[in-house]
MIMAR-433796 format. One record per residue (C-alpha): x, y, z; residue number from 1; chain; residue in one letter. Coordinates in Angstrom, 2 decimals, m for minus. Layout:
BEGIN
((X,Y,Z),NUM,"A","A")
...
END
This chain:
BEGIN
((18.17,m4.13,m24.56),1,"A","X")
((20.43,m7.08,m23.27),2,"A","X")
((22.71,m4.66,m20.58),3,"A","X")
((18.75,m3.93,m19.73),4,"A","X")
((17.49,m6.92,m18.84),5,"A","X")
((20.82,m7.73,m17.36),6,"A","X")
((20.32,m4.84,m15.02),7,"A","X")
((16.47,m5.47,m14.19),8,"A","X")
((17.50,m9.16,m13.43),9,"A","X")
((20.20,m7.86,m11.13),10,"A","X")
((18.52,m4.91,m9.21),11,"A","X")
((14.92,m7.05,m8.88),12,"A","X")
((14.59,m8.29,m5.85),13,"A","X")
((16.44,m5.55,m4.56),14,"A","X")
((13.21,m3.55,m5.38),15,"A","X")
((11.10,m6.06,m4.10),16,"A","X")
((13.10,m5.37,m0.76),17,"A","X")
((13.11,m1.80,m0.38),18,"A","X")
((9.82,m0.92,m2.56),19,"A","X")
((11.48,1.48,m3.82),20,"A","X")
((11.59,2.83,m7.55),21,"A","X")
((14.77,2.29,m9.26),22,"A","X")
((15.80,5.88,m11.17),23,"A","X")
((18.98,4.66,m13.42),24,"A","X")
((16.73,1.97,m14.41),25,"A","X")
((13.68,4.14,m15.47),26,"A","X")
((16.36,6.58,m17.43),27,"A","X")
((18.12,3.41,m18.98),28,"A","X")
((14.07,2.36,m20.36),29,"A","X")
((14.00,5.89,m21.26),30,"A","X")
((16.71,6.17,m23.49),31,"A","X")
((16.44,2.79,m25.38),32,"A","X")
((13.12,4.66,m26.15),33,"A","X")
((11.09,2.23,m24.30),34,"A","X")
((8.65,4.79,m23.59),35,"A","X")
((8.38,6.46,m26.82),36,"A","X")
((4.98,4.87,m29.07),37,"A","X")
((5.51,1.50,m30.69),38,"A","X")
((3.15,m0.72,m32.52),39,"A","X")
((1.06,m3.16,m30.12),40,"A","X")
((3.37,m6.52,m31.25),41,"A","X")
((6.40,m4.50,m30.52),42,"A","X")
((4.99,m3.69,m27.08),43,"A","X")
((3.83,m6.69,m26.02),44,"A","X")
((7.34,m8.27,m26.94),45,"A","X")
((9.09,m5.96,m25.02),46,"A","X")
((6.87,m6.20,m21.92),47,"A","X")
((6.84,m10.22,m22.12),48,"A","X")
((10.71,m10.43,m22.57),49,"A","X")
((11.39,m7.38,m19.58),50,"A","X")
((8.66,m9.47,m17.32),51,"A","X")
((10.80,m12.18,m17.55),52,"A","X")
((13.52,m10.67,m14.80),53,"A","X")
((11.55,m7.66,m13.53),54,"A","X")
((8.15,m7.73,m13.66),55,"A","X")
((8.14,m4.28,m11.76),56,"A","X")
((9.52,m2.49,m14.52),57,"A","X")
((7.57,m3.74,m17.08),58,"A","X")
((4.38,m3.19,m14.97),59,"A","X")
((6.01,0.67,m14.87),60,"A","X")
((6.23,0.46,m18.57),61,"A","X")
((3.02,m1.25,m19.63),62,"A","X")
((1.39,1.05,m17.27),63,"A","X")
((3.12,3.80,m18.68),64,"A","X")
((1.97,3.20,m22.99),65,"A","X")
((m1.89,2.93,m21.14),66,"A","X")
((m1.63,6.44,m19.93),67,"A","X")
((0.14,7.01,m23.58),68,"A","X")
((m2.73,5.70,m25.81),69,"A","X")
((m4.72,8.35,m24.64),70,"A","X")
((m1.91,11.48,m25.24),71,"A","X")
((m0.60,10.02,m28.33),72,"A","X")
((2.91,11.11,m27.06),73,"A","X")
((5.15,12.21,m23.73),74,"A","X")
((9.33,12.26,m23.07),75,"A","X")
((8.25,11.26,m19.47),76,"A","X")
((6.88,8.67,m17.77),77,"A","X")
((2.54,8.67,m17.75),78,"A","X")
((0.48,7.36,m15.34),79,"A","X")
((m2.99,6.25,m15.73),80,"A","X")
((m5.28,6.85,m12.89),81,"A","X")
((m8.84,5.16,m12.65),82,"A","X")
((m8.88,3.32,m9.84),83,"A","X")
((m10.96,4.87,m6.66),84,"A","X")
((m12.76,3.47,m3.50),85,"A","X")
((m14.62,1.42,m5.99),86,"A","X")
((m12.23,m0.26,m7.49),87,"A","X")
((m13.51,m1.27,m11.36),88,"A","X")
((m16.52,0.92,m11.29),89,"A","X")
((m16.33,3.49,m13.52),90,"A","X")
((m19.68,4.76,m12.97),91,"A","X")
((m18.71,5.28,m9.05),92,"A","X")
((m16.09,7.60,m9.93),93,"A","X")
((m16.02,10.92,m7.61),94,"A","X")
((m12.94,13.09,m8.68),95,"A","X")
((m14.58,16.16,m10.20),96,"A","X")
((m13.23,18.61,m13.40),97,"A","X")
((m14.94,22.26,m13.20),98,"A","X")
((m14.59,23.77,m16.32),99,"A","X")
((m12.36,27.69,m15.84),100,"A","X")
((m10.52,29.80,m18.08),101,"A","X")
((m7.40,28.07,m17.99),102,"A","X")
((m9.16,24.29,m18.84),103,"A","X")
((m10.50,22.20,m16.29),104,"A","X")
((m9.42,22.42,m12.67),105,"A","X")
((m9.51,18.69,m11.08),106,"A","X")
((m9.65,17.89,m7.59),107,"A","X")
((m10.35,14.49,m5.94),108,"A","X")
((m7.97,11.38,m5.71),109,"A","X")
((m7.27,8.11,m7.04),110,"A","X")
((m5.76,4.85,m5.84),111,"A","X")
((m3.24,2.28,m6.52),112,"A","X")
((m1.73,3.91,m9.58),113,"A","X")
((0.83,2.07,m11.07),114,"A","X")
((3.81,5.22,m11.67),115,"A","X")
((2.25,7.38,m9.66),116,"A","X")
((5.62,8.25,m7.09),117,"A","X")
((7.49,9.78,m10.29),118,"A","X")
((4.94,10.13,m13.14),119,"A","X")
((5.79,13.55,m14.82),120,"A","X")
((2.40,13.27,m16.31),121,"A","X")
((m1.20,11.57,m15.20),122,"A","X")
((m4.43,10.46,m17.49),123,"A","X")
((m6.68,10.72,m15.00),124,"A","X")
((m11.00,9.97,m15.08),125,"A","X")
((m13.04,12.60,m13.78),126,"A","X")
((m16.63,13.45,m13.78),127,"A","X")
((m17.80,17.14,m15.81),128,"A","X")
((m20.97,17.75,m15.55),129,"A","X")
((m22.24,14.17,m14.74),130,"A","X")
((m20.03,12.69,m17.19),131,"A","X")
((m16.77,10.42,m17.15),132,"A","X")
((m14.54,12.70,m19.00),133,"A","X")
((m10.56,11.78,m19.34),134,"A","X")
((m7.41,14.74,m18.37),135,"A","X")
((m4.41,14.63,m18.95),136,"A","X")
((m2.17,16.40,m15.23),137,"A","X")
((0.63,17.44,m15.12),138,"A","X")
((3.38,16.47,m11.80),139,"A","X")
((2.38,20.24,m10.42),140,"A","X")
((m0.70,19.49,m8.29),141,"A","X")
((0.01,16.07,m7.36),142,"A","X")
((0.37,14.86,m4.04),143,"A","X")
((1.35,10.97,m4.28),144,"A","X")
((1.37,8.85,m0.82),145,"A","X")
((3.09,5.06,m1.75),146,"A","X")
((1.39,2.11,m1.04),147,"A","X")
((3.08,m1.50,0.79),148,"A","X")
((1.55,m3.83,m1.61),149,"A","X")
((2.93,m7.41,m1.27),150,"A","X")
((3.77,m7.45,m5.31),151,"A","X")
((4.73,m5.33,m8.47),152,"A","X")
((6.72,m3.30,m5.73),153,"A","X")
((9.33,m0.59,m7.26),154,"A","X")
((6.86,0.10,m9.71),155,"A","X")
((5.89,3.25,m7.87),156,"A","X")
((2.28,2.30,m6.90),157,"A","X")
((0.99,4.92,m4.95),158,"A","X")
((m2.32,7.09,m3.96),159,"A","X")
((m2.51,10.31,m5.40),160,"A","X")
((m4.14,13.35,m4.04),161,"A","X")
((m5.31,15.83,m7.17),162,"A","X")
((m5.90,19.69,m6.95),163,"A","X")
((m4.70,20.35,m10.50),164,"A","X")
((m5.10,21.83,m13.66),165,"A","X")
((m5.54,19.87,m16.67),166,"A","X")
((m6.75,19.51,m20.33),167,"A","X")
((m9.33,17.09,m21.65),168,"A","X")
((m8.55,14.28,m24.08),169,"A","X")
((m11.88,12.43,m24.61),170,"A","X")
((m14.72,10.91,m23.13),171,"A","X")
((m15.33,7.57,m21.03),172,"A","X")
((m14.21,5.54,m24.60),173,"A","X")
((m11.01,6.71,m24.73),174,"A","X")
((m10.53,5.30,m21.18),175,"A","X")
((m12.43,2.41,m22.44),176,"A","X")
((m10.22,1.71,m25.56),177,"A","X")
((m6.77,2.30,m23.36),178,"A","X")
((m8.06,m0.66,m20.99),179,"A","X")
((m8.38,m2.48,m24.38),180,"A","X")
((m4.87,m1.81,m25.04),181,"A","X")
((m3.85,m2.57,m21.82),182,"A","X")
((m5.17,m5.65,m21.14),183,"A","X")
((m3.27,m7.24,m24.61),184,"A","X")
((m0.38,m6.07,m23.01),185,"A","X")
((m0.74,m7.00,m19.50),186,"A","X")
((m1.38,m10.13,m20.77),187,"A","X")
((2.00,m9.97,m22.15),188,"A","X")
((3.05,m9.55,m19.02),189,"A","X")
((1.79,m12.75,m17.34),190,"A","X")
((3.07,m14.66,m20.35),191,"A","X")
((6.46,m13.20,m18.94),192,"A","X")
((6.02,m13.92,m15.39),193,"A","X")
((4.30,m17.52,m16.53),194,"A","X")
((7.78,m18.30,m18.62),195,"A","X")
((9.87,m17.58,m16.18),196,"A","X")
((8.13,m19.67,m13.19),197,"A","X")
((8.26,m22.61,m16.16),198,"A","X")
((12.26,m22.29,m16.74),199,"A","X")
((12.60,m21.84,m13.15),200,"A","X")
((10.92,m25.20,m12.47),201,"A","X")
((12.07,m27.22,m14.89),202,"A","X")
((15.77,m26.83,m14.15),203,"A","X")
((15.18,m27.41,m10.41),204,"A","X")
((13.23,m30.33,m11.79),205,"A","X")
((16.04,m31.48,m13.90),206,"A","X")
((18.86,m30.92,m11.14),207,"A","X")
((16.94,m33.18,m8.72),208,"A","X")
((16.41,m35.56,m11.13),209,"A","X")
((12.23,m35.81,m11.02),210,"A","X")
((11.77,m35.82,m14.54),211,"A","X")
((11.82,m39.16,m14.78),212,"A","X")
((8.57,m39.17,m12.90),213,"A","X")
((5.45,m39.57,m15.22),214,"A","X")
((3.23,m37.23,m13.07),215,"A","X")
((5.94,m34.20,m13.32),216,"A","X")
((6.58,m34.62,m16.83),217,"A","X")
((2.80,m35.04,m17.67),218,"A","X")
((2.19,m31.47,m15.48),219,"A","X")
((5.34,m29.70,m17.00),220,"A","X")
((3.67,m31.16,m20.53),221,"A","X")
((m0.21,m29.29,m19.39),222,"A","X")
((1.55,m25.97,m18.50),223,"A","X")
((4.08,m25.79,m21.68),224,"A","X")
((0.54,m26.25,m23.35),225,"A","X")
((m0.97,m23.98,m21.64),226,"A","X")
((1.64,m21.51,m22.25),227,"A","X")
((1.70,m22.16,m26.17),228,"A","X")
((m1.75,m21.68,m26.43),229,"A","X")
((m2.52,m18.45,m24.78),230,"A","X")
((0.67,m17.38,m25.95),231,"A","X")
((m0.70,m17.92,m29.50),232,"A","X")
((m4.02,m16.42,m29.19),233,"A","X")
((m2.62,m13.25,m27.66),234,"A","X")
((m0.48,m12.94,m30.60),235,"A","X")
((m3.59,m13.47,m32.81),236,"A","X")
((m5.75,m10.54,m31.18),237,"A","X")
((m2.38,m8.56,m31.53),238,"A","X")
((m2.48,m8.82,m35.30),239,"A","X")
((m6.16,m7.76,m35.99),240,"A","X")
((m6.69,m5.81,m32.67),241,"A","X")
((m9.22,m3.44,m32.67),242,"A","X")
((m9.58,m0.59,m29.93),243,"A","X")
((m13.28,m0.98,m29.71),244,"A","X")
((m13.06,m4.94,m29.08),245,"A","X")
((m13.56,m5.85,m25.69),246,"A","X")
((m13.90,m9.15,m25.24),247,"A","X")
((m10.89,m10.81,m26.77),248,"A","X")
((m8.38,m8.76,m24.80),249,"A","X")
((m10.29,m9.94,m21.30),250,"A","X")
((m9.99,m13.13,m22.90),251,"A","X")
((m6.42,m12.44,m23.13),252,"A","X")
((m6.02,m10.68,m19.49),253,"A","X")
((m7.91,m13.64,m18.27),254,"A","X")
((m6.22,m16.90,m19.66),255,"A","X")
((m2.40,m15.46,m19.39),256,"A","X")
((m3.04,m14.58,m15.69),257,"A","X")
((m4.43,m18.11,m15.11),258,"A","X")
((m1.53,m19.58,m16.55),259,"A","X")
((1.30,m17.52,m14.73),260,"A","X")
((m0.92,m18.40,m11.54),261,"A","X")
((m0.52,m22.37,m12.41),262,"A","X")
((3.20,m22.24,m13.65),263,"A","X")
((4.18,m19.96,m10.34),264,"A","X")
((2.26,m22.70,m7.82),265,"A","X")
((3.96,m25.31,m9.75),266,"A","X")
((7.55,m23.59,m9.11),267,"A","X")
((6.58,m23.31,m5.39),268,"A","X")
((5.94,m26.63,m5.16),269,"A","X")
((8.93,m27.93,m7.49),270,"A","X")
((11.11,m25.72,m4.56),271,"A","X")
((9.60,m27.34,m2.22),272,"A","X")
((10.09,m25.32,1.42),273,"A","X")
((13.21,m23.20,m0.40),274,"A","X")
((10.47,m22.20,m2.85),275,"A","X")
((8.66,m19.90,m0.01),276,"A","X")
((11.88,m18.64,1.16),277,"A","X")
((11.25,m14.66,1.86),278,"A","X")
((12.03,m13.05,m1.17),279,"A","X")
((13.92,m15.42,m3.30),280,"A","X")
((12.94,m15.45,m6.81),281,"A","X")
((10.09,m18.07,m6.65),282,"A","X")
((8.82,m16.79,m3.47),283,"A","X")
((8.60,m12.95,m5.45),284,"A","X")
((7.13,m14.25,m8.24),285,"A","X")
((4.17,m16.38,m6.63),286,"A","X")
((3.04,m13.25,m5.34),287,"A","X")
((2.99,m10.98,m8.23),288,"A","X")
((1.31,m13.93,m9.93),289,"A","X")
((m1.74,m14.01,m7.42),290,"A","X")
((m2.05,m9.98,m7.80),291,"A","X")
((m2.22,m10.24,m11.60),292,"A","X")
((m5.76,m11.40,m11.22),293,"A","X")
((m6.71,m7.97,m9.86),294,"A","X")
((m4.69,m5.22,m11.69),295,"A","X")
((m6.38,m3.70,m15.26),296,"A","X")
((m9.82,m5.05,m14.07),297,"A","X")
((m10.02,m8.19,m12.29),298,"A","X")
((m10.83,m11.49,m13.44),299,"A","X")
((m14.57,m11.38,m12.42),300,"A","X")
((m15.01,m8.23,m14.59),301,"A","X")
((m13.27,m10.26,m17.15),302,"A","X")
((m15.56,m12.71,m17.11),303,"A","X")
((m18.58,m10.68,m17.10),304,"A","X")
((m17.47,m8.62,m19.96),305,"A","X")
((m16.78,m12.07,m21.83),306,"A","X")
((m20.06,m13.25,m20.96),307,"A","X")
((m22.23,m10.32,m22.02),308,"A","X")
((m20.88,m11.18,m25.68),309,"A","X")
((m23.06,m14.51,m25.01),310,"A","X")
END
């Protein structure tokens, strides 16, 4: 795991750069079995601690174990595709699954799918029969077109074009109970990011000799906080989740994105004018930070799904 992380700290903003995927990286996750099925705590460790250098790859591999809850197992690297012109409306899906001898063929097309340049195989929504239904794809069939975003770039975002054949795995709650699943561990992920910006900070801090200012220490002092507890209630919902529980993990999605939001502002500003320099490390990191309030539902649907518990 360390010659990992030494190898996603090295080749990160080289991704950011280029957008591109990194391959030997992708095998190297592969064959520490990265991408094999762990328990939840185990995953959200390893997420957290990758997130800390490369939050690209561990978008690429928390992405991947959401497409995984729903196959139970794969030697590649899933993809989960929801995500249409509708963005967290699962009702508005339009991708269609006709029922044929062979399974279900599947035509339509989704967007912004985290894996989806070199995903050997795709969990994708469709609608049988007026029904969200959940496939599992296979590469053959796939037509995937990537996508500039401004963050989580390497991690092989793309739009996909469908005209496949595939097999079904469930119905709209086993989509429902991956989300679940993935929000506890993108959460993880912002913890990771949220870190980082903190360390980051607080040694630039240090070197220019702030600390002895009250007002830094005291805002170092609310984001530590911060960090501790969100850090500790993810780790409670870890230890009793439950699949069909979903308001704790948007609690978690929500608060852990809030706080890598806060820490990576306070970096930038800690930088000062070096902090926005085009893609240095705080630079990267402030805008992954912003873009973790959309990905695996954004933070209004968060908040709505919190407050219907009300």
């Amino acid at each position: 795991m360390d010659e990992l992380l030494k190898l996603a700290k090295v080749r990160f903003i080289r991704m950011d750069k280029s957008n591109e995927y990194d391959e030997e990286l992708l095998e190297y996750a592969r064959n520490l079995g990265l991408i094999k099925p762990m328990p939840l705590a185990e995953l959200c460790k390893v997420v957290e601690t990758i997130a800390r250098f490369n939050p690209s790859l561990a978008l690429s591999i928390s992405a991947h174990h959401l497409a995984l809850h729903c196959l139970r197992d794969c030697n590649g690297f899933c993809a989960f595709a929801l995500t249409e012109k509708s963005g967290s409306n699962v009702k508005a899906i339009e991708t269609k699954a006709e029922k044929i001898e062979k399974g279900y063929a599947i035509r339509g097309y989704k967007n912004f799918v985290t894996n989806g340049e070199f995903a050997e195989v795709f969990v994708i929504t469709a609608k049988h029969e007026g029904k969200v239904k959940v496939f599992a794809v296979d590469r053959e069939g796939i037509e995937a077109e990537r996508i500039d975003l401004t963050c989580f770039r390497g991690s092989g975002i793309a739009k996909i074009h469908i005209d496949s054949i595939g097999r079904e795995l469930g119905d709209l709650k086993l989509a429902m109970s991956a989300l679940n699943v993935g929000r506890v561990v993108f959460a993880s992920l912002a913890l990771g990011i949220a870190k980082r910006c903190f360390e980051l900070a607080l040694k630039r801090a240090k070197r220019l000799g702030i600390t002895d200012n009250q007002g830094i220490r005291w805002r170092f002092a609310d984001l530590k906080s911060d960090i501790e507890v969100v850090s500790s209630y993810v780790n409670s919902v870890v230890s009793s989740f439950s699949e069909s529980d979903a308001i704790k993990p948007a609690i978690c999605k929500l608060k852990a994105c809030e706080v890598a939001k806060a820490c990576a502002d306070f970096a930038v500003e800690i930088f000062g004018a070096k902090g926005l320099i085009r893609h240095s490390i705080t630079e990267i990191l402030y805008r992954y930070a912003k873009a973790l309030d959309i990905g695996e539902g954004t933070s209004e649907i968060m908040r709505e799904i919190i407050s219907r518990s009300l």
